[in-house]
N, C-alpha and C positions, 0 to 999 in steps of 0.2 A: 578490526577485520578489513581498513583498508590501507593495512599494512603492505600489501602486493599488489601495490600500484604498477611496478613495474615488471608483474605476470600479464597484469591486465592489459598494459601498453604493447606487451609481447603477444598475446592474443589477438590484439586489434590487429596489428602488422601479419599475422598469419592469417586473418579473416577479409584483410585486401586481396590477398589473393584466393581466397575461396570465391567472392563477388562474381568469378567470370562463370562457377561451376554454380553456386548456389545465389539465388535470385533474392534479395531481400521481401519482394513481394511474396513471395513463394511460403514465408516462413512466419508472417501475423497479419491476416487481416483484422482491419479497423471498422469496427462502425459504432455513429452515436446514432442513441437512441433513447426513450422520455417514458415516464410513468404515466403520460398522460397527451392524449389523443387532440385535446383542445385546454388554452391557459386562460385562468380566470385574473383580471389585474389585481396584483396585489397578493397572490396568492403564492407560496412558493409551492414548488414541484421537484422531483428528481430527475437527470438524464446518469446518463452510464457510456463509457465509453468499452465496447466490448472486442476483447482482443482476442480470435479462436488462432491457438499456437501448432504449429506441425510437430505431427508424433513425436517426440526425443528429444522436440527441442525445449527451451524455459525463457523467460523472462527474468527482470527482477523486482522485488520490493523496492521501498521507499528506500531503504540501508539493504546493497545488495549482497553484504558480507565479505568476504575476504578479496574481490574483485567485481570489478562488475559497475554496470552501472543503472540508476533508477531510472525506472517508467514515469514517464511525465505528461500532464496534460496542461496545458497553457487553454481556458476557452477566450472564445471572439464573440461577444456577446454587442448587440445594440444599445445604443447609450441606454443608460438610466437602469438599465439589467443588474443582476449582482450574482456571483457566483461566491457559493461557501467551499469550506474546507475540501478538498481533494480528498477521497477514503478510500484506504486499499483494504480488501478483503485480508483474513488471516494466511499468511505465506507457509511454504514448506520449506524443512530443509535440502537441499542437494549437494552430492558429492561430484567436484568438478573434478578435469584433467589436472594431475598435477598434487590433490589431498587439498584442493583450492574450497575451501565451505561456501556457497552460496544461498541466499533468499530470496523466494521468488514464486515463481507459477509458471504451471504446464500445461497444456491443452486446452486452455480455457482460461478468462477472468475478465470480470468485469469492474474499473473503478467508478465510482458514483459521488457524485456531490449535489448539492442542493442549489437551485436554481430559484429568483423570486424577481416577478416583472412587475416593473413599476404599475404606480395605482394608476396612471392618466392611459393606460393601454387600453384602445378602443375595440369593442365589437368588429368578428368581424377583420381582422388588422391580420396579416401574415406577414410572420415576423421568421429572420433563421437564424440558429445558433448553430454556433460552428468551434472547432477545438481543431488546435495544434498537437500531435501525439509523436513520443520518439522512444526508444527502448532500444534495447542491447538483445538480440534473441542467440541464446549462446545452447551448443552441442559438446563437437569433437573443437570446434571454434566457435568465436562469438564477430556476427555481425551486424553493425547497427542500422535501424530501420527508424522509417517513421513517416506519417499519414496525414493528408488533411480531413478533416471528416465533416460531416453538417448535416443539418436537418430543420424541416419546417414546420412550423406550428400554428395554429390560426387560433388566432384571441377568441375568446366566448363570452356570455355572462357567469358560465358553469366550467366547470374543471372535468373535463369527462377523462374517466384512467383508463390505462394501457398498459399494456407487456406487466401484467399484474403477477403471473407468478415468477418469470424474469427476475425482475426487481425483488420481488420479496425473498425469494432463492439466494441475489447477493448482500440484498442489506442483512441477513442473519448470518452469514460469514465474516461484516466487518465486523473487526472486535467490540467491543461496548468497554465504557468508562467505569471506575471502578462502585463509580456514586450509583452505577442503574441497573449494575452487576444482582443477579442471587446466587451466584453460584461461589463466589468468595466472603469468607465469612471475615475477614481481617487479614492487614497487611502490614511491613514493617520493611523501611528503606534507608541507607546510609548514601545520603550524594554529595559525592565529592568531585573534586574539577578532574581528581586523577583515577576515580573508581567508583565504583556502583556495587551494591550492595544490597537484595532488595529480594522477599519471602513472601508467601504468601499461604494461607489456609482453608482450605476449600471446606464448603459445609457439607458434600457430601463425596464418599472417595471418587476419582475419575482415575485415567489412564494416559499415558500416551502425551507425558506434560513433556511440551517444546518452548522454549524461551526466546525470544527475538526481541536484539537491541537495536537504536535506533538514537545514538547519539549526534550532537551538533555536527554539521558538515566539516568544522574544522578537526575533528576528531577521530581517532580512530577507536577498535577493541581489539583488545589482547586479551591472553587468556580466559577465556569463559569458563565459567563452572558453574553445573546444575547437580544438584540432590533434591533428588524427590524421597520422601520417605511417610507412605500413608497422607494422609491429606494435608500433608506440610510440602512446599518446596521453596527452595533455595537457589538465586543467581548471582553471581556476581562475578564483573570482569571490571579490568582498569582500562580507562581510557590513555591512548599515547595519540599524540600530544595530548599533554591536559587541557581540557575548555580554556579557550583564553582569557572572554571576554561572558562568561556565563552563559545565560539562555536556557533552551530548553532540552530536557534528553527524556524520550520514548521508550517503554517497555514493555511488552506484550508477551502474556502469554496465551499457547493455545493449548486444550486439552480436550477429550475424548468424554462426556458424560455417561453415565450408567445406561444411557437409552442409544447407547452409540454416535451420537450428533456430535459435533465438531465447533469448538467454542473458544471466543479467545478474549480478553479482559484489556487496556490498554489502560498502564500508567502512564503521567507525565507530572514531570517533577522540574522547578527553576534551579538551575544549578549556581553556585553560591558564585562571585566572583575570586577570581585566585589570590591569595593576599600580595602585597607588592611589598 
């Protein structure tokens, strides 16, 4: 999918001159913000960096698909802090100018990672966390944006929560692993450095199965194919260029459950080294 590198370099060049008509600020605002109102040391917590998008327009996923580029948070954390894994909610499809497929988010999205402050944090102590934010917010063009953002928190003995349904709102749109999943009953995958190949079986039927890949940065996807057929489905596309040097490739589904909710499962799989 990111095969049209050079649509996307053609976009950029048409989105410099969009700059003087449409304002970057105009098109994502940025704000971080916490699960929790006071940090207890030693305790970890969640923040979220929340991005509200102008009507029509999109961001993208982690793997933005056939162009495009990923949303990124970099945080600025006080020594001794530690920041986890970066998690984006489950993406949509869209259809770009051009029959260009991309993945991403509209109107709304929050990413969230896990935050945990060292144990010598004293009572009492205000302390601020701060993140670096940049993204592609793309329409009829795409222009690139991005934010510094921050926020303060004051050390406690107790961990007292905040922005409780916020949070709870996005962490049940990130996808879940396959190990904490009940909604797949068994899976089965062929990874290869030049293809993927990878099924899955749901315990109970659902709808509306969407597939997003999420291969090594040196890689691209070609041809994708999905078959859903009753509570079986089926993905697979070849990667061009093949993994050079192995690592990891990401796969997610998302689907529709019987009660209407929105859910998505997230494989990851080491990809073999390519024989020499």
């Amino acid at each position: 999918m990111r095969r049209l590198r050079a649509g996307f370099f053609l976009i950029l060049a048409v989105a410099a001159s969009a700059r003087a008509v449409v304002s970057p600020k105009d098109l994502v605002q940025a704000e971080l913000l916490a699960d929790v109102k006071t940090v207890e040391a030693g305790k970890p917590f969640t923040v979220g960096v929340l991005l509200k998008i102008k009507p029509g327009w999109h961001v993208y996923w982690i793997n933005p698909g056939d162009a495009g580029r990923a949303t990124k948070v970099t945080f600025n954390l006080p020594e001794g802090w530690k920041a986890g894994e970066l998690k984006y909610p489950l993406p949509v499809h869209f259809d770009q100018t051009g029959g260009i497929l991309g993945y991403g988010y509209h109107d709304e999205v929050m990413l969230t990672a896990q935050i945990t402050p060292p144990q010598n944090l004293k009572p009492d102590e205000t302390v601020q966390l701060a993140a670096d934010v940049s993204w592609l917010c793309c329409e009829k063009v795409c222009i690139p944006g991005k934010a510094k953002v921050a926020k303060e928190l004051k050390a406690s003995s107790t961990a007292e929560p905040a922005n409780v349904e916020l949070f709870a709102k996005w962490t049940t749109r990130v996808p879940t692993s396959f190990a904490a999943t009940t909604d797949v009953k068994r899976h089965a995958a062929s990874v290869n450095p030049d293809a993927i190949d990878v099924s899955v079986e749901f315990v109970d039927p659902v709808k509306d199965v969407e597939w997003f890949a999420a291969p090594p940065e040196s890689s691209g996807v070609q041809n994708p194919d999905v078959k859903t057929d009753g509570k079986t489905s089926r993905f697979s596309y070849a990667m061009l260029p093949p993994a050079k040097d192995g690592g990891d490739v990401k796969t997610v589904v998302g689907y529709t459950r019987q009660d209407g909710s929105r859910h998505g499962v997230e494989f990851t799989w080491k990809l073999p080294s390519p024989a020499k």
